[in-house]
C-alpha positions in Angstrom: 143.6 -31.8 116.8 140.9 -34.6 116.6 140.3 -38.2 114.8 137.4 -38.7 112.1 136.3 -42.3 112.3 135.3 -42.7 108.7 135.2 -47.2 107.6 134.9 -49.7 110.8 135.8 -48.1 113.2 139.4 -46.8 111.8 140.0 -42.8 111.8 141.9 -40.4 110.3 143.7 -37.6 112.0 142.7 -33.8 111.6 143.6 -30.2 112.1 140.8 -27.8 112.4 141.9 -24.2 112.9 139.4 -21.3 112.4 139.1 -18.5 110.4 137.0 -15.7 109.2 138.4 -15.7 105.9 138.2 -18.3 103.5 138.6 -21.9 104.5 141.6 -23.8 103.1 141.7 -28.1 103.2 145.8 -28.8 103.0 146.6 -32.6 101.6 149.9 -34.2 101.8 151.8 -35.7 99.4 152.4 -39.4 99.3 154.2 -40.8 102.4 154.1 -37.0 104.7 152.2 -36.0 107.2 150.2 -32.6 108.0 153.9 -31.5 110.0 154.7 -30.9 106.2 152.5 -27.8 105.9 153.4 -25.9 109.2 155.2 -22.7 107.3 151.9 -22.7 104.8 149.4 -23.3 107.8 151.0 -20.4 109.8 150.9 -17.9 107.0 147.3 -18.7 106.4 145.8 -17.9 109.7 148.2 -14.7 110.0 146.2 -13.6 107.2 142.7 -15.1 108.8 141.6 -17.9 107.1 140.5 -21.3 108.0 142.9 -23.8 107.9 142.2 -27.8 108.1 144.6 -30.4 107.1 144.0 -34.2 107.5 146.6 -37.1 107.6 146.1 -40.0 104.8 144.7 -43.7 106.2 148.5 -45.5 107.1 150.0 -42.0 107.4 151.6 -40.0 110.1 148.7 -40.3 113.0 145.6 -41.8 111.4 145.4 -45.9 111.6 147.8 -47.4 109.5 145.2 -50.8 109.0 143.0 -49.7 107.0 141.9 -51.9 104.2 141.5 -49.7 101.7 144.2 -47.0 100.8 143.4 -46.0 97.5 143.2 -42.6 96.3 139.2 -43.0 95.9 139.3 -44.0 99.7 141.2 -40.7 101.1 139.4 -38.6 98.8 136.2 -39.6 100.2 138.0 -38.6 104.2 138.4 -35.1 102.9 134.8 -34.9 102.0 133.4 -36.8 104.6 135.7 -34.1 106.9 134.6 -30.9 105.0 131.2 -31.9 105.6 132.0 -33.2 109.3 133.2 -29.6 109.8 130.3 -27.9 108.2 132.7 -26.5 105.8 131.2 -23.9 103.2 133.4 -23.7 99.5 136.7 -24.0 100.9 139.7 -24.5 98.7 141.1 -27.8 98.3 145.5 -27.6 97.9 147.1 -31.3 97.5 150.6 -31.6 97.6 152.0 -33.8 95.2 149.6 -37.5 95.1 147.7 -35.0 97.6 147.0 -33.5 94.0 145.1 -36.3 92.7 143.5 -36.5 95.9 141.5 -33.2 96.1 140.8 -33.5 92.3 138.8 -36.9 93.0 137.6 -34.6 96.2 136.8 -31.8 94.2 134.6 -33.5 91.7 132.6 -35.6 94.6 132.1 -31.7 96.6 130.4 -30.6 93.7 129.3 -26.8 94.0 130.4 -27.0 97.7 134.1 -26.2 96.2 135.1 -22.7 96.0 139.0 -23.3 94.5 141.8 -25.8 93.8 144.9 -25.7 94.1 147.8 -27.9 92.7 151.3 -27.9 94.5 153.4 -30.4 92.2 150.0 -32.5 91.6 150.2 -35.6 90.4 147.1 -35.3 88.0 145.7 -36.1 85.6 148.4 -38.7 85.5 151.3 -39.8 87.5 152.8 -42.4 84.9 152.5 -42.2 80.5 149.7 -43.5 78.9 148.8 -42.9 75.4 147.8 -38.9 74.7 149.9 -38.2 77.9 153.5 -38.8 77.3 154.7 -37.3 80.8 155.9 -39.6 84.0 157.4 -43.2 84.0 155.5 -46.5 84.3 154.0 -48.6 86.4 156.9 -50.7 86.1 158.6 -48.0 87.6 156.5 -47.5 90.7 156.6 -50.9 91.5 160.6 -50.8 91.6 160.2 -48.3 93.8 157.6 -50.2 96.0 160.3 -53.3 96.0 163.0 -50.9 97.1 160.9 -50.0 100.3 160.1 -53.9 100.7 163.8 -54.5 100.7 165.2 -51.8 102.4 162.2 -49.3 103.9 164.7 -46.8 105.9 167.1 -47.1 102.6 164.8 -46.3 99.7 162.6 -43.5 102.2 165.9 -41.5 103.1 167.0 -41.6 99.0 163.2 -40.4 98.2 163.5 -37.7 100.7 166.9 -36.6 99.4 165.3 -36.2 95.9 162.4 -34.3 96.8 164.1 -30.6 97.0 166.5 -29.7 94.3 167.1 -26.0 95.8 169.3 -26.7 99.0 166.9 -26.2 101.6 169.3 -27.9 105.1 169.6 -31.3 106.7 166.8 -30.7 108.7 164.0 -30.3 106.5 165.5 -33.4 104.4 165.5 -35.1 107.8 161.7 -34.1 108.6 160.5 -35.3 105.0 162.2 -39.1 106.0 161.0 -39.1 109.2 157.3 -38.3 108.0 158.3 -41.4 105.5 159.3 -43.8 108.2 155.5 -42.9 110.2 154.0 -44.3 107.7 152.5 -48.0 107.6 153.2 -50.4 105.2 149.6 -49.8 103.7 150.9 -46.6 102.3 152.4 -48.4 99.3 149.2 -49.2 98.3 148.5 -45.6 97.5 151.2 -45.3 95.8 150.5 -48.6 93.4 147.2 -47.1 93.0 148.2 -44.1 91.6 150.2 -44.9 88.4 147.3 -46.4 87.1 144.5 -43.9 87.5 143.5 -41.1 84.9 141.7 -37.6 85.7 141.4 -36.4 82.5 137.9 -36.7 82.3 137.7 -34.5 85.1 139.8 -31.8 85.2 137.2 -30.1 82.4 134.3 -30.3 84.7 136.1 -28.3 87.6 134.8 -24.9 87.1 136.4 -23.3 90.1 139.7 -21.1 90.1 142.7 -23.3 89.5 146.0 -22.3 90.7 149.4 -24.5 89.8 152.2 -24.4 91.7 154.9 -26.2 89.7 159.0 -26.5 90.4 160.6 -26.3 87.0 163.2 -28.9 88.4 160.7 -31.4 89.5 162.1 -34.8 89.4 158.7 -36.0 90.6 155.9 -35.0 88.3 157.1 -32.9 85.6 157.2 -29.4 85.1 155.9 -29.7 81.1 153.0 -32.5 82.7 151.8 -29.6 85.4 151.7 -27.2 82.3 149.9 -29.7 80.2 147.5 -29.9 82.7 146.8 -26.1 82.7 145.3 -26.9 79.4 142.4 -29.2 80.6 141.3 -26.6 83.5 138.4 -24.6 82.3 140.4 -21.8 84.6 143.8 -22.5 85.5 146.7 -20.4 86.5 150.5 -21.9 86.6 153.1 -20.6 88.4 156.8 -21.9 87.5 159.5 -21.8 90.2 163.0 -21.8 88.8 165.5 -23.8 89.9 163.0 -25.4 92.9 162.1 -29.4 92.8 158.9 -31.0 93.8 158.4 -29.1 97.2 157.9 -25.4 96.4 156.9 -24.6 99.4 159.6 -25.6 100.8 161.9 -24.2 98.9 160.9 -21.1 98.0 158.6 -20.4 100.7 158.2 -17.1 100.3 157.0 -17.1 96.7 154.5 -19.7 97.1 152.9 -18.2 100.3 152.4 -14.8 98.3 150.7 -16.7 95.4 148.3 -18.4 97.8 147.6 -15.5 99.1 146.9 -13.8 96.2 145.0 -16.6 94.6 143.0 -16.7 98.2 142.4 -13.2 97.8 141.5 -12.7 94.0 139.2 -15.8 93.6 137.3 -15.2 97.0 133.5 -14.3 96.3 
């Protein structure tokens, strides 16, 4: 493990495990830490690839006082890590606002990308707009953000009971809050910032193997939004996982580490 100073002297935390096989950047979802991918990260380097994950600025162990939270600003830490770490194509999966992450990542890397992919990704959009009737408003992010300014432990424990519709144990609802309650205030920020912005315009221009992971039960970002998405990728594959909320890897682990693995394998050069 190791920090990546990246704006005045603040840095973000890393994971940098090695591989010989293809190299995979994991990004967390809004409010998680890297802890989140552990089953994932394990099944990757079984099978020999490279695995990196990275911690969002006022997440889990990076510095929580960072001025600038936006999605912009921790897309520009993954690529300021993949090129830290001399990393050649690797596949970018985002979790969730992780999603929009690496697709704002993914478009900066340029033809240093060699895949995406999409677990519950909030893109193109996380709230309605016109042309993209899927998600709530902004309206309803920011009663989410005066929820956690009222009552942070509250509103982070009824989040973390949401996130899994599949029963998946007290424990791993109790891991998601306690990731939650890491995080710094700053974090909301993120969140604010991501019911306004629109990928649309660049989901087209991603030419690299796309693979969507999507619960059908997802009260987070819609199941019919992921597949709507599908339709902007130039190559795109969805996967649906029935009866499984917004974390399928959590709760069906099994399936989703078989598709990566498949999709690692297949869209390799």
């Amino acid at each position: 493990m190791a920090f990546l100073e990246v704006e005045d002297g603040k840095r973000v935390f890393y994971e940098h495990h090695a591989g010989s096989g293809r190299q995979v950047v994991l990004v967390h979802g809004w409010g998680a830490n890297a802890r989140c991918w552990d089953t994932t990260l394990s099944a990757l380097l079984v099978a020999g690839h490279g695995v990196t994950t990275i911690e969002h600025r006022a997440c889990g162990r990076s510095d929580a006082d960072f001025a600038d939270t936006s999605i912009g600003a921790i897309a520009g830490d993954v690529v300021a890590l993949v090129e830290h770490l001399g990393l050649r194509e690797p596949v970018l999966n985002g979790w969730s606002l992780g999603g929009a992450v690496v697709v704002e990542a993914a478009r900066r890397l340029g033809a240093n990308l060699g895949g995406l992919v999409l677990t519950g990704g909030a893109t193109p959009r996380y709230t309605a707009a016109e042309g993209w009737p899927y998600g709530g408003t902004p309206a309803d992010v920011d009663g989410v953000l005066a929820g956690l300014a009222a009552d942070r432990p509250g509103t982070f424990r009824a989040i973390a009971e949401a996130v899994c519709v599949k029963p998946v144990g007290e424990p791993v609802v109790q891991s998601i809050w306690l990731a939650f309650l890491e995080t710094g205030p700053r974090c909301d920020d993120t969140l604010r910032d991501l019911a306004q912005i629109d990928q649309r315009e660049i989901l087209p221009t991603l030419s690299v193997p796309v693979l969507l992971l999507a619960g059908r039960e997802d009260g987070f970002v819609s199941f019919d939004a992921v597949a709507a998405s599908r339709t902007l990728f130039p190559d795109a594959r969805l996967v649906e996982f029935g009866g499984v909320g917004h974390a399928p890897f959590l709760e069906d682990g099994e399936t989703y580490r078989t598709e990566l693995l498949d999709f690692l394998a297949r869209s390799g050069n």
